[in-house]
TORSEDREN-72133 format. One record per residue (C-alpha): residue number from 1; residue in three letters; x, y, z. Coordinates in steps of 0.02 Angstrom, whole numbers, plus 32768, in hexadecimal, padded with zeros to 4 digits. Example, Ala and Ser with C-alpha at 12.3 -4.5 7.8 and 13.67 -1.06 7.14 Angstrom:
BEGIN
+-----+-----+------+------+------+
|   k |   r |   xx |   yy |   zz |
+-----+-----+------+------+------+
|   1 | ALA | 8267 | 7F1F | 8186 |
|   2 | SER | 82AC | 7FCB | 8165 |
+-----+-----+------+------+------+
END
This chain:
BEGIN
+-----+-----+------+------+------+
|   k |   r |   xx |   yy |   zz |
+-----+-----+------+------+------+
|   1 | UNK | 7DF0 | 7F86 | 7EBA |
|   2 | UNK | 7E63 | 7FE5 | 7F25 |
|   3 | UNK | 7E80 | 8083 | 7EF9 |
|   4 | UNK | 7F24 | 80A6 | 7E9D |
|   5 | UNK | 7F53 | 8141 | 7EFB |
|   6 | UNK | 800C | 8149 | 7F1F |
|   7 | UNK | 807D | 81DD | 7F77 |
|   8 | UNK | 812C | 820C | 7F41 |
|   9 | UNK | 817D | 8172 | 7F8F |
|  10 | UNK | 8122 | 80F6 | 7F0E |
|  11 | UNK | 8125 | 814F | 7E55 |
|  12 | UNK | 811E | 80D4 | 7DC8 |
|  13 | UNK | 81D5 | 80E2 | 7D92 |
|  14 | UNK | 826E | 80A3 | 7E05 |
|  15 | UNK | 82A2 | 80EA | 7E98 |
|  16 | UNK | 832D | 80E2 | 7EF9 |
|  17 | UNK | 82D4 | 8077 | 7F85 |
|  18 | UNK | 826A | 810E | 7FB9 |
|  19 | UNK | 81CF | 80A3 | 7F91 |
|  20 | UNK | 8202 | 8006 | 8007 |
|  21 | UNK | 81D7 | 7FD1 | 80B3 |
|  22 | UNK | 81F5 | 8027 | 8140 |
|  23 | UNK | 81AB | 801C | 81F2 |
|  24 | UNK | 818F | 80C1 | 823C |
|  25 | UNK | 8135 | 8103 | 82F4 |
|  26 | UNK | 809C | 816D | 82CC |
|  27 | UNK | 8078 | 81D0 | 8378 |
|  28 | UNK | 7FE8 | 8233 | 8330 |
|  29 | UNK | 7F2D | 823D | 82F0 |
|  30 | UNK | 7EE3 | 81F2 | 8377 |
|  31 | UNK | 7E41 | 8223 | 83EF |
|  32 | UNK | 7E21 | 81F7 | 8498 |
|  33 | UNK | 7D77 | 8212 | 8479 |
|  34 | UNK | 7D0C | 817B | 8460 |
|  35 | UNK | 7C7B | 81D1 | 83EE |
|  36 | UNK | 7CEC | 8245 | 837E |
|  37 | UNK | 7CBB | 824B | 82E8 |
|  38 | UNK | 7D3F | 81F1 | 8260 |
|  39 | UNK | 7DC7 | 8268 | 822F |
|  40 | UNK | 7DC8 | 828D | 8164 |
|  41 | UNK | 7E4F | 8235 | 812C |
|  42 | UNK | 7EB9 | 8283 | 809D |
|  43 | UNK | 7F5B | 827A | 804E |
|  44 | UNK | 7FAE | 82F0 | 7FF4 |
|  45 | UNK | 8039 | 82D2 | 7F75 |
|  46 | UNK | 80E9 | 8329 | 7F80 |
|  47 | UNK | 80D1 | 83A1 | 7EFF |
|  48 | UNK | 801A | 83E4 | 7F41 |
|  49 | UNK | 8075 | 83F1 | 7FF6 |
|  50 | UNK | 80ED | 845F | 7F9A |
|  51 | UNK | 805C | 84C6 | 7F3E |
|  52 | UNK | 8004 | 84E9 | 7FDF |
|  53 | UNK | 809A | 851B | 8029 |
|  54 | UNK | 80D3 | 8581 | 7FC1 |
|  55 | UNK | 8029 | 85C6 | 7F83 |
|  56 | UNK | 803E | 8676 | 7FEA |
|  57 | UNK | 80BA | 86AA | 7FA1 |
|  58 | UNK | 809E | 8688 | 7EDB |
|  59 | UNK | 8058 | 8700 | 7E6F |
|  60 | UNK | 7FA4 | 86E4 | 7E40 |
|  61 | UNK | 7FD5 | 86C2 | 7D92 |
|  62 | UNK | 805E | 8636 | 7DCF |
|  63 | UNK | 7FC6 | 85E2 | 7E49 |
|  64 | UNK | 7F5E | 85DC | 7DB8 |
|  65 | UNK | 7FD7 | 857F | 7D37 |
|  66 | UNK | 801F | 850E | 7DD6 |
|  67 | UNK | 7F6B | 84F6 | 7DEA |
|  68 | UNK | 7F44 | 84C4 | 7D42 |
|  69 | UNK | 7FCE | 8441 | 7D36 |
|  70 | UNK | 7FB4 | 83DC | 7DD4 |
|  71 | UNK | 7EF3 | 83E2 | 7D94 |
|  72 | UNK | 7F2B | 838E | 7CED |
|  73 | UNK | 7FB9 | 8312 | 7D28 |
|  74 | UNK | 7F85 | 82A5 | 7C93 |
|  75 | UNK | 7F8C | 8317 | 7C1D |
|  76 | UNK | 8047 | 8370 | 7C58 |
|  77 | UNK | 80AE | 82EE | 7CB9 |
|  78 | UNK | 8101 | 82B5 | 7C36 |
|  79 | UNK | 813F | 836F | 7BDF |
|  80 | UNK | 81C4 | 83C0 | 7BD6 |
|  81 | UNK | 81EA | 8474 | 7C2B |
|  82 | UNK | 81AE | 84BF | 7B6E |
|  83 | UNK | 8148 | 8459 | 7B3B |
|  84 | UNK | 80E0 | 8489 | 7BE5 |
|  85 | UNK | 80F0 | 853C | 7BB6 |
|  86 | UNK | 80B5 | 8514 | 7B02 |
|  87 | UNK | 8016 | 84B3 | 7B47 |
|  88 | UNK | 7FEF | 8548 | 7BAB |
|  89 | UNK | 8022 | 85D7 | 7B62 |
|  90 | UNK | 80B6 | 861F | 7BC5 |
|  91 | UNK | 816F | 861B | 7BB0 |
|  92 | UNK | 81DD | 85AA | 7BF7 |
|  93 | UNK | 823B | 8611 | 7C67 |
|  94 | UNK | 817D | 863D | 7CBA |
|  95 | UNK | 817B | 8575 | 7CD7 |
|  96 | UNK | 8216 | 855C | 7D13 |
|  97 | UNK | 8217 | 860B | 7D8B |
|  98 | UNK | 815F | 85C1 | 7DC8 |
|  99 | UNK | 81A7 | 852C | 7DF6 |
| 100 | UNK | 8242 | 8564 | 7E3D |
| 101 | UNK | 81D9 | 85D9 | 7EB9 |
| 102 | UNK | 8173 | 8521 | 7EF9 |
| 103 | UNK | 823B | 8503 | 7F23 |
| 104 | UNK | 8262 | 847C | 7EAA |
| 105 | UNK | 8329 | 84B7 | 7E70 |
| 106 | UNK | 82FF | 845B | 7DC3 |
| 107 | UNK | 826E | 8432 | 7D4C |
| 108 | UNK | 82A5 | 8381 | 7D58 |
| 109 | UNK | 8283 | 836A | 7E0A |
| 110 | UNK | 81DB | 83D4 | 7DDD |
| 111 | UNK | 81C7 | 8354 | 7D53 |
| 112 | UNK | 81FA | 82B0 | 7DBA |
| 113 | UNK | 8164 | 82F5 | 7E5D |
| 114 | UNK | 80F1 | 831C | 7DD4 |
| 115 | UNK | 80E8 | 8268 | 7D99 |
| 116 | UNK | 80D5 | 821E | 7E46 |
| 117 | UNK | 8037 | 82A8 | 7E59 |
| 118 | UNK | 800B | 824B | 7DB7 |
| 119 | UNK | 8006 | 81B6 | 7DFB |
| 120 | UNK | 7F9C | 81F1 | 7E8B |
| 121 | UNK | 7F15 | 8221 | 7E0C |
| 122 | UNK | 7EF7 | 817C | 7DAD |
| 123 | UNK | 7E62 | 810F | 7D91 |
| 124 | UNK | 7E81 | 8057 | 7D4E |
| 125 | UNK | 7E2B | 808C | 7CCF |
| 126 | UNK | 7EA6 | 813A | 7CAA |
| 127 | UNK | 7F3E | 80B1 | 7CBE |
| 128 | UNK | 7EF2 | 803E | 7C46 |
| 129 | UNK | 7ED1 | 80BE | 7BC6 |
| 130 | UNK | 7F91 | 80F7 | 7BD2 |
| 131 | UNK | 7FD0 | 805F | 7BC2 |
| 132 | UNK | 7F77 | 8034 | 7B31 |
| 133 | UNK | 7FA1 | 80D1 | 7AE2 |
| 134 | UNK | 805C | 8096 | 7ACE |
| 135 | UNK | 8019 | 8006 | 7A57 |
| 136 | UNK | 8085 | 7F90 | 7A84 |
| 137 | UNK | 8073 | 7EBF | 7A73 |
| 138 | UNK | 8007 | 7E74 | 7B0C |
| 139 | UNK | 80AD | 7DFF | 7B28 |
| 140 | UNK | 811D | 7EB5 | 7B4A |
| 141 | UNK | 806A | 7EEC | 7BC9 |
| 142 | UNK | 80A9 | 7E2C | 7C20 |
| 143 | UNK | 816E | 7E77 | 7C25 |
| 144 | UNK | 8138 | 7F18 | 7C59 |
| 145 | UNK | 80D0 | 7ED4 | 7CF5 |
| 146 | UNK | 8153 | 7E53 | 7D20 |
| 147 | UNK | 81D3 | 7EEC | 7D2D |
| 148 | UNK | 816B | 7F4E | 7D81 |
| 149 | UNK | 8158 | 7EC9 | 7E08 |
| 150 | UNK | 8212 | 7EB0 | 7E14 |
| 151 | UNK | 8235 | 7F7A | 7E1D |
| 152 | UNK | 81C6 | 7F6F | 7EB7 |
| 153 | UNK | 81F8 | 7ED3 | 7F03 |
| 154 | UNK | 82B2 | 7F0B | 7F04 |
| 155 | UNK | 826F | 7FBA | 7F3F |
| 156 | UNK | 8223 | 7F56 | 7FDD |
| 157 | UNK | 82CB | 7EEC | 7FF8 |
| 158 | UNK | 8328 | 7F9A | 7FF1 |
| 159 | UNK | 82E6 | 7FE1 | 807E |
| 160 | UNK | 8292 | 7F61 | 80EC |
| 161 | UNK | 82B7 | 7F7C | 81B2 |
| 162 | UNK | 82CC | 7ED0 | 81E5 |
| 163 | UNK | 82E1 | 7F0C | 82A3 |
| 164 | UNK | 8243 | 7F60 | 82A3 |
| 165 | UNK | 81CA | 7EC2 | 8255 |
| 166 | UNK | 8219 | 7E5C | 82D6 |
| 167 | UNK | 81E6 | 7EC4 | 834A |
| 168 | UNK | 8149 | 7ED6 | 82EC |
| 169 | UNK | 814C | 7E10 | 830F |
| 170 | UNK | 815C | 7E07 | 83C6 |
| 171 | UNK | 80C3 | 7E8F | 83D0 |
| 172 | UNK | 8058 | 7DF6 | 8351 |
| 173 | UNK | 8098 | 7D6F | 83F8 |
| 174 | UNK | 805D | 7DEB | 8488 |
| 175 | UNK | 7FB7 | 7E0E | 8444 |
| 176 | UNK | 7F07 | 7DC7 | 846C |
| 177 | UNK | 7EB8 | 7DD1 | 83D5 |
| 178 | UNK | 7EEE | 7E09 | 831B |
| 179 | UNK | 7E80 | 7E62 | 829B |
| 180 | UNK | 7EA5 | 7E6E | 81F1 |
| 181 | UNK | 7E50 | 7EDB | 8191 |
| 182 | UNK | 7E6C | 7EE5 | 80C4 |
| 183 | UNK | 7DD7 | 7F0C | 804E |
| 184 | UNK | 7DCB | 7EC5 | 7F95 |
| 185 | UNK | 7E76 | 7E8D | 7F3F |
| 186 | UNK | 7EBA | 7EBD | 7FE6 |
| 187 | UNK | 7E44 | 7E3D | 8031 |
| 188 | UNK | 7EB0 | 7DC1 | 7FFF |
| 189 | UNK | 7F52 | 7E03 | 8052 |
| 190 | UNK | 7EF7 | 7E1F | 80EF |
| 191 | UNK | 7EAA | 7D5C | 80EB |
| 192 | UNK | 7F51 | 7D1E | 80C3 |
| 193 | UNK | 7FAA | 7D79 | 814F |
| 194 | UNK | 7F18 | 7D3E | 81CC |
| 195 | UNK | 7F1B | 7C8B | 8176 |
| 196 | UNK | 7FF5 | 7C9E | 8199 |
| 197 | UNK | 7FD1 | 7CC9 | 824A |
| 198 | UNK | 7F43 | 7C4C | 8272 |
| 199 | UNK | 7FC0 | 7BCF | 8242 |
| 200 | UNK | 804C | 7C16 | 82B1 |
| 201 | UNK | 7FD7 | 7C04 | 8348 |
| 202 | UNK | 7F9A | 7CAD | 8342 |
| 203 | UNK | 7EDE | 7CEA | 835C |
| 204 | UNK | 7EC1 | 7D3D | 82D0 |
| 205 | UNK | 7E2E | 7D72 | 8232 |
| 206 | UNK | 7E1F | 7DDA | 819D |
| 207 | UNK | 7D58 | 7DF0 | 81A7 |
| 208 | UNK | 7D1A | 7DF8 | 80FE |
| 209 | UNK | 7C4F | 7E27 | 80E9 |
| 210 | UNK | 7BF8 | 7EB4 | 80F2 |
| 211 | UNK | 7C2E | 7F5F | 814B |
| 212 | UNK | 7BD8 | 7F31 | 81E0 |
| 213 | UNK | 7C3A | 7E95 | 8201 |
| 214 | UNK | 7CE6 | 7EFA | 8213 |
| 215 | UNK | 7C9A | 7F7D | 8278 |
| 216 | UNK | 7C4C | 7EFA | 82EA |
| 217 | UNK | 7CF8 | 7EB3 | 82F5 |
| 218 | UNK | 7D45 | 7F54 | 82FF |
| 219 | UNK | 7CCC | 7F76 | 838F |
| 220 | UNK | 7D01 | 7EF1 | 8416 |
| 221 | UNK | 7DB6 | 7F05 | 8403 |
| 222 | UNK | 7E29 | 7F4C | 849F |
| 223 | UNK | 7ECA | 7F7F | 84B9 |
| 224 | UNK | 7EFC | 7EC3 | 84D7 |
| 225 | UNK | 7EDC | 7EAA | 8421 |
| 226 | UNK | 7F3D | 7EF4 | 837B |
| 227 | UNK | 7ED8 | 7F29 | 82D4 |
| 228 | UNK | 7F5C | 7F23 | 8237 |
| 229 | UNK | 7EFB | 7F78 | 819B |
| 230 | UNK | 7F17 | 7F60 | 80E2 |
| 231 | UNK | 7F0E | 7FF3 | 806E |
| 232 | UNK | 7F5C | 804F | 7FEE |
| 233 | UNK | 7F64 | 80EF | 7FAE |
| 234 | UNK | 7EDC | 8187 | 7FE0 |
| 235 | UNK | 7E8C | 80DD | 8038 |
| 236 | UNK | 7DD8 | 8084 | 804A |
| 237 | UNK | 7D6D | 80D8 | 80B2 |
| 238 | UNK | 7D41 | 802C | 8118 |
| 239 | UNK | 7E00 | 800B | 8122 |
| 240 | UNK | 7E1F | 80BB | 817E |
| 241 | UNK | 7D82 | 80D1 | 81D4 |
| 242 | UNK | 7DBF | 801F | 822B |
| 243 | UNK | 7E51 | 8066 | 8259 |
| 244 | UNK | 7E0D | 810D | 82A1 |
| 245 | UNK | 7DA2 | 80B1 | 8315 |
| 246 | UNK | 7E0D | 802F | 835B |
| 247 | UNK | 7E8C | 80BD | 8385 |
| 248 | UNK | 7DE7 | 8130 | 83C5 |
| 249 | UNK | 7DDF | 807F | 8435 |
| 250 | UNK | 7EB9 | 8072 | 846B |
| 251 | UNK | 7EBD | 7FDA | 83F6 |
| 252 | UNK | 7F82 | 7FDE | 83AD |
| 253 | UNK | 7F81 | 7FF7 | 82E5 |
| 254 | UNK | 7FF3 | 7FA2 | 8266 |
| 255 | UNK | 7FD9 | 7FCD | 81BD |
| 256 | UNK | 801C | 7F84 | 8111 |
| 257 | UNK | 801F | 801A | 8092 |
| 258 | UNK | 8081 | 8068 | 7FF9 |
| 259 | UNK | 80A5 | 8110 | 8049 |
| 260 | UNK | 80CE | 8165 | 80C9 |
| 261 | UNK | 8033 | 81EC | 80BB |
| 262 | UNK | 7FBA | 8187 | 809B |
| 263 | UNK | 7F29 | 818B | 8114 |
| 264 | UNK | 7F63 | 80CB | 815B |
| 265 | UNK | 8018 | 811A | 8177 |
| 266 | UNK | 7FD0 | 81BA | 81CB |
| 267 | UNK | 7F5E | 816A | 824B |
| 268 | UNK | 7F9D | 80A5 | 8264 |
| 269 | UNK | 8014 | 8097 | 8307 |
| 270 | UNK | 80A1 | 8046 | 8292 |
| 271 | UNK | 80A4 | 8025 | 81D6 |
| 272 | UNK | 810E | 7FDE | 8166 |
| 273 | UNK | 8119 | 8011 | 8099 |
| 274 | UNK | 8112 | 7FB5 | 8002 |
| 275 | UNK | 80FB | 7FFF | 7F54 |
| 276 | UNK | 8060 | 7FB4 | 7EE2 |
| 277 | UNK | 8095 | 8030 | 7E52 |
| 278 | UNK | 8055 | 7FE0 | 7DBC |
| 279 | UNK | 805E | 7FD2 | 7D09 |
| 280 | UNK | 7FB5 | 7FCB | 7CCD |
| 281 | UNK | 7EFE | 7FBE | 7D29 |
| 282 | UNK | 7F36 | 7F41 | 7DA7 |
| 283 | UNK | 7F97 | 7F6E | 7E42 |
| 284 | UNK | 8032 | 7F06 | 7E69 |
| 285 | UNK | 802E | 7EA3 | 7F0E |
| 286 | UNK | 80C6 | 7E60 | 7EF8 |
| 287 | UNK | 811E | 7ED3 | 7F8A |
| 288 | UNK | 8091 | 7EC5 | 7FF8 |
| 289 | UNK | 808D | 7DF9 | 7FF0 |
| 290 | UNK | 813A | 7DFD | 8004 |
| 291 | UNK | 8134 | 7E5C | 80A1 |
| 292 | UNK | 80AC | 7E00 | 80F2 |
| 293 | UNK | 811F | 7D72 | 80DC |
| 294 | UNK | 819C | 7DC3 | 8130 |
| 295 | UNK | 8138 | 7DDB | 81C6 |
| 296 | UNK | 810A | 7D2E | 81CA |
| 297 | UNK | 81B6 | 7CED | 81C5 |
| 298 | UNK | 81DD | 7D66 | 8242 |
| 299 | UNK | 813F | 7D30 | 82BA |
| 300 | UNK | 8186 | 7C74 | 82A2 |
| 301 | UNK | 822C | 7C89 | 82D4 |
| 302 | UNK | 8206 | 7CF9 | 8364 |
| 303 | UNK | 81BE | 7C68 | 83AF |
| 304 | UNK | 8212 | 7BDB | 8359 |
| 305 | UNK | 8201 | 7B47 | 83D6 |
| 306 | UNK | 8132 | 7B82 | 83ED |
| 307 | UNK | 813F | 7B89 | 830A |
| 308 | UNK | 8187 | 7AD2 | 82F4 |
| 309 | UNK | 80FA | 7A8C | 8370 |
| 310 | UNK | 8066 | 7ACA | 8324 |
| 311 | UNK | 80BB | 7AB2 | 826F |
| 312 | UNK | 80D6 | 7A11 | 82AF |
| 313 | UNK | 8029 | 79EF | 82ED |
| 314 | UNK | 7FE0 | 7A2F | 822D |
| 315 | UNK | 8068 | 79B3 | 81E9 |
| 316 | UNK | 8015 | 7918 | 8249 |
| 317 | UNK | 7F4E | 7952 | 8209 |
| 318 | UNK | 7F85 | 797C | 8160 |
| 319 | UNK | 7FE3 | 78B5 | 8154 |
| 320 | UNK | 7F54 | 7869 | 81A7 |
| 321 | UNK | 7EC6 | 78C1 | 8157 |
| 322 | UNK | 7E81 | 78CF | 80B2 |
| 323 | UNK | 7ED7 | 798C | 807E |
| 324 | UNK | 7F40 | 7951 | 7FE8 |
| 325 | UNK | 7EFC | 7914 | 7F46 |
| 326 | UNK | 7F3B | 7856 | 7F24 |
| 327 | UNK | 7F25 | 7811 | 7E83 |
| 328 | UNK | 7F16 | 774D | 7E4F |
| 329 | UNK | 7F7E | 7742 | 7DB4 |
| 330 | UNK | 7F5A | 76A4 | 7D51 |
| 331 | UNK | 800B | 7650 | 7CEF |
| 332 | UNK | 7FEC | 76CF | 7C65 |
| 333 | UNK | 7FF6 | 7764 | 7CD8 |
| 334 | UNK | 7F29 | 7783 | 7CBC |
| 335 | UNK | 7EE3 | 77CD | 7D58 |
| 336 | UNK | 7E55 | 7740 | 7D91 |
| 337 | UNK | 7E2B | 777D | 7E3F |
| 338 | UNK | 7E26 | 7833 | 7E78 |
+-----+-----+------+------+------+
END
């Protein structure tokens, strides 16, 4: 399963469209050097970006109770400025002057970063166990997940550069050869975006197999070509690796991710953003599917006249060939040929 590692812009509550898509220029992280090793790919959430900042100039006592909190995210993201100094041992003022000297101007914002590091942290199985610590019915776990999939779906819609996926488009039309690369449930977003592409005339796979097979594919791609990756979160190591080398190689990047430090944000050419927060154990790809079909759309009518022939084409072998079930209904509507 993809690992569920998100960064500020995709926390499980709403946002205010910070978690949807946008298309962005990434001009660094890249080698010229052919054999260099892979660069370690990290991410770090807002609020540890504020603690090692601001790390030099808190008191040792401070760095060890800031410390102790991002350590235990599961255990303090949801308290409250005294019950955190109750839990360990200090007064409130010492919690709110600690986090006051990261920068934060209120506990709230403190509180609202500390859930997104939260977020960062968790397993399927730590979500799972939350959830089913609220004992609710399994038909409110169903409402829960189909809001959670709206939330993130609007979230995408909120912020989505249209100018910059049809751009993204035109880049699809000039280029040789189209690798997709998306590992376990993101296997099936990258084979429907190659599957999408295939159809719009495009030269394009999502190997699937073992590591080997992407890095062979990996291997004999040139700057004529594009590589878009599929990964969430802190990222699969196959997933970034892929990426690493094609850019160690001038290939042009595209990635499809759910923030923007993430290891697919920080090394792909272009990326765009789509949350997969979640209610339980399962990611949602509702924002991700969603924006692969916006790049399809955007790849079809980009080259409309080109579109309507092959569509056309697909049309005429899908009426003359055997791709639809038909049925032989008898007078009583029994089925007596399949």
């Amino acid at each position: 399963m993809e690992k569920n590692t998100r960064s500020r812009k995709n926390r499980i509550q709403k946002t205010n469209g910070a978690a949807a898509v946008d298309a962005v220029k990434n001009d660094g992280d890249s080698s010229s050097d052919g054999d260099a090793p892979p660069v370690q790919a990290t991410a770090q959430t807002s609020l540890e970006e504020r603690f090692s900042e601001a790390r030099t100039n808190l008191s040792l006592s401070r760095q060890r109770l800031l410390r102790q909190i991002l350590d235990e995210p599961h255990e303090t993201y949801f308290l409250s400025s005294r019950e955190m100094a109750r839990r360990y041992k200090v007064d409130s003022a010492t919690v709110v002057r600690s986090v006051q000297a990261m920068g934060y101007q209120k506990y709230a914002d403190f509180a609202h970063d500390l859930r997104d590091h939260f977020v960062t942290q968790i397993t399927p199985y730590a979500a799972m166990k939350e959830a089913t610590q609220k004992n609710r019915r399994v038909a409110d776990y169903v409402n829960q997940s189909l809001n959670q999939d709206l939330e993130n779906l609007n979230a995408l819609k909120a912020g989505f550069n249209v100018n910059k996926v049809v751009e993204m488009a035109k880049q699809i039309h000039r280029t040789r050869r189209i690798v997709v690369i998306g590992i376990d449930f993101a296997a099936s977003l990258a084979m429907s975006l190659a599957y999408g592409l295939v159809t719009l005339g495009c030269d394009a796979d999502a190997p699937t197999g073992s590591t080997g097979v992407v890095q062979n594919k990996v291997k004999i791609m040139t700057g004529r070509d594009l590589l878009i990756a599929i990964s969430f979160g802190q990222g699969l190591r196959e997933t970034v690796e892929a990426v690493q080398r094609a850019k160690r190689q001038n290939v042009p990047t595209f990635g499809i991710t759910d923030g923007d430090k993430t290891p697919i944000a920080r090394f792909c050419d272009q990326y765009v953003i789509a949350s997969v927060a979640r209610s339980s154990f399962l990611d949602s790809y509702v924002a991700p599917v969603a924006a692969i079909n916006a790049i399809l759309l955007a790849c079809a009518h980009s080259q409309p006249k080109r579109s309507l022939e092959l569509l056309a084409q697909s049309d005429k072998e899908d009426s003359d060939g055997a791709r639809w079930y038909r049925g032989i209904e008898d007078s009583n509507g029994k089925i007596i040929k399949g």
